[in-house]
N, C-alpha and C positions, 0 to 999 in steps of 0.2 A: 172264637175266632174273630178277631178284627175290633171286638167288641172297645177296646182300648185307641183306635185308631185315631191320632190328632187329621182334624182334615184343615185345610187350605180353605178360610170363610171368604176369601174374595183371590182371587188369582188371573194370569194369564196364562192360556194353554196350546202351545202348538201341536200340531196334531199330523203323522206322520205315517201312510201306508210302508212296511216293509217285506221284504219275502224273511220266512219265519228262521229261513238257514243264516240268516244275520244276529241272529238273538245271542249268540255265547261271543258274539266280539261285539256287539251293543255293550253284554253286560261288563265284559273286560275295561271297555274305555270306561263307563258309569262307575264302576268300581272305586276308581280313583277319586274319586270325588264326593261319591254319596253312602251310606251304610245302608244294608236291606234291612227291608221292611219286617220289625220282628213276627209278623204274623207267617213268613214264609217258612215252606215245611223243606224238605230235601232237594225238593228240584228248582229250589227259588220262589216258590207260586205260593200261591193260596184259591181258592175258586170264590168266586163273585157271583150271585141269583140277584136278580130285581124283577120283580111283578110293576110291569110301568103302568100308569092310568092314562086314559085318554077320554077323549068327550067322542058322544056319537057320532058325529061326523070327523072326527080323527084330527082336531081342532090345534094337539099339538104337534102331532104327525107332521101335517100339514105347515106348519108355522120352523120344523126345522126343513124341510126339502124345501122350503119357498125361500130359505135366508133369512127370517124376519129379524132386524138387527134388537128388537127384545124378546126373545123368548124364552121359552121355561120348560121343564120336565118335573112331571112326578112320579116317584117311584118307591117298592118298600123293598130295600135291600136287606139280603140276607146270606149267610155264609153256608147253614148245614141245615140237616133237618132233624135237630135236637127240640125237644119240644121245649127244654128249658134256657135254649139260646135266645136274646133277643133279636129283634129285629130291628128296622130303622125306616122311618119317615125321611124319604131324602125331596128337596127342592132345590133343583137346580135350574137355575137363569144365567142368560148371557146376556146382559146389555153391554148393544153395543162391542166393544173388543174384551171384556170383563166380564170373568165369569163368578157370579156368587153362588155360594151354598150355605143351606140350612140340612140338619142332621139332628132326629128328636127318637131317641133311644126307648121303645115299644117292649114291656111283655110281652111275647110272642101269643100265648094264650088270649091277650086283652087284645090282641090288633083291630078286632072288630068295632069291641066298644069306644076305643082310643078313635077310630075313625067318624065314630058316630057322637064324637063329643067328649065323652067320659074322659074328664083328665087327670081322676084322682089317683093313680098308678103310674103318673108322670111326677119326675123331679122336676124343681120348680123352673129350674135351670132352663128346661124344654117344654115350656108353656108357649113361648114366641114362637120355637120354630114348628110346633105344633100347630098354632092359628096360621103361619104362612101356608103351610101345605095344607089346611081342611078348609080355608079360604078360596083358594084355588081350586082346589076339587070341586067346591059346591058353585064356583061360578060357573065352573065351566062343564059343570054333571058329569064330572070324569068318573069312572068306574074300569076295572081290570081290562086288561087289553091284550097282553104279553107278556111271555118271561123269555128275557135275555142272560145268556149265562156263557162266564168266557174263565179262561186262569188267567190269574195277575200277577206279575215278576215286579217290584216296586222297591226304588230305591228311593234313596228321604238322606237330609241333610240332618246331620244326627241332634243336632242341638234345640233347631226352634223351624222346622220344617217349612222354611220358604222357599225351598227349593223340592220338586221331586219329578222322579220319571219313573213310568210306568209304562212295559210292554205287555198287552192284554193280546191272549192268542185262543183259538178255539171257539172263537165267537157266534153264538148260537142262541136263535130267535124263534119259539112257535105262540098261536093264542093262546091265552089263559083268560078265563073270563070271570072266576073267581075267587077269594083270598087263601087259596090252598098253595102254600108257601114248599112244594115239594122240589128236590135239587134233580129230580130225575126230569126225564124231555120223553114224550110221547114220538112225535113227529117233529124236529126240529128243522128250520134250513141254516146250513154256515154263509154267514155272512164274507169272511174273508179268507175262505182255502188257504193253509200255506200262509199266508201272513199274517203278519201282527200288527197291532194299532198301538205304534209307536205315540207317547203325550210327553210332550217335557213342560212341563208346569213351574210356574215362580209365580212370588209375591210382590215386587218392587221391581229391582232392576233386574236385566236382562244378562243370564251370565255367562261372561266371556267366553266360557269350554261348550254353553250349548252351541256356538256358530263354530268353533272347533269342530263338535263330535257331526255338525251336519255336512260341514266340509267334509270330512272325511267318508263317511260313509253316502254321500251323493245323496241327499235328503230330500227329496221334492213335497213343500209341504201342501194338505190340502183337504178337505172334510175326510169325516169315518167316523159315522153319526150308524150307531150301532141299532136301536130302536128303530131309525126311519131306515136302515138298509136290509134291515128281514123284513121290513112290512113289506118295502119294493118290492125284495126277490121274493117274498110267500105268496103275496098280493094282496089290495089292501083289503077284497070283500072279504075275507075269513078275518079282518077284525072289526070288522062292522057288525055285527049282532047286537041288536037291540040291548041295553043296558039291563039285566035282569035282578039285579046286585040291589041291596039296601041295606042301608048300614044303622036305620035305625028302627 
């Protein structure tokens, strides 16, 4: 699952609360314009797990609820709990109105050693965005924190993907403290009841039918920061536990 997926290495993203009974004429207008995402099954979706890291003091927690105009996320995405699916080293930053990503394609098996250095089970290809994301981790002593997990409906510009839109629904956040990569939820809390977190993403210019589709459907756009919105609503002390984790 997913495992094929071209991502957007630098993009703009707006970001948009909706009630979820908007989603089959969301997808009607999008239709026109973009092809789904071939990873979706019958109902349009696919499901999305990330195990996020954070630092002890919740450092990046903290750096998205505060707005800081650069900030970052780590996270290791994953689709099932196939022991022979891999997984993903994702780093995602926004500077400024720009959001980049790096994406470094993990045996699932090795996640530990790959975190702990070992790169010889990496293609060479994901050497770079290997070092962004174990760089990061070790400045900032980030170790497991949470797993966020929601369904994805994702349309994509069929040719050279600088265009796409994604409505993520069922959005669900508990601790995880550490690398046990499982799709099932002990105690979860939903982040957004009933709606979805409407993203229309590009790469260059800004296109025409997104101020269309927002006219239409009365768009008010404005954060739905997934990670820092279960830490609010769980609280932030049940992710504060002492880092117990070591990767080498």
């Amino acid at each position: 699952m997913a495992v094929h997926q071209k991502i957007q290495a630098q993009r703009y993203e707006l970001k948009f609360i909706v009630q979820e009974s908007l989603r089959p004429r969301i997808r009607g207008f999008v239709s026109s314009y973009l092809e789904l995402d071939a990873n979706a099954s019958d109902d349009y979706s696919y499901p999305i797990h990330s195990l996020y890291l954070d630092s002890p003091g919740l450092h990046i927690y903290h750096g998205s609820i505060n707005g800081d105009r650069n900030r970052y996320k780590l996270r290791v995405r994953y689709y099932d709990d196939l022991p022979t699916s891999p997984v993903f080293l994702e780093t995602k930053r926004k500077v400024c109105d720009v959001v980049h990503k790096q994406r470094c394609m993990v045996p699932r098996a090795a996640l530990r050693d790959v975190l702990a250095g070992d790169t010889t089970l990496l293609r060479p290809e994901a050497l770079r965005d290997h070092m962004a994301f174990c760089h990061l981790m070790h400045q900032t002593n980030a170790t497991p924190r949470a797993i966020v997990s929601y369904v994805r409906e994702a349309w994509v510009s069929p040719h050279d993907n600088s265009v796409r839109v994604t409505m993520d629904r069922e959005v669900c956040v508990e601790p995880r403290f550490d690398l046990r990569l499982r799709t099932a939820m002990d105690k979860p809390v939903t982040v957004f009841p009933r709606q979805i977190v409407l993203e229309l993403k590009f790469t260059s210019r800004f296109p025409h039918w997104f101020r269309e589709l927002v006219e239409t459907f009365d768009l008010m756009q404005g954060g739905a920061a997934k990670y820092a919105g279960g830490l609010m609503l769980y609280g932030e002390q049940s992710f504060l536990r002492a880092p117990e984790l070591q990767y080498a």
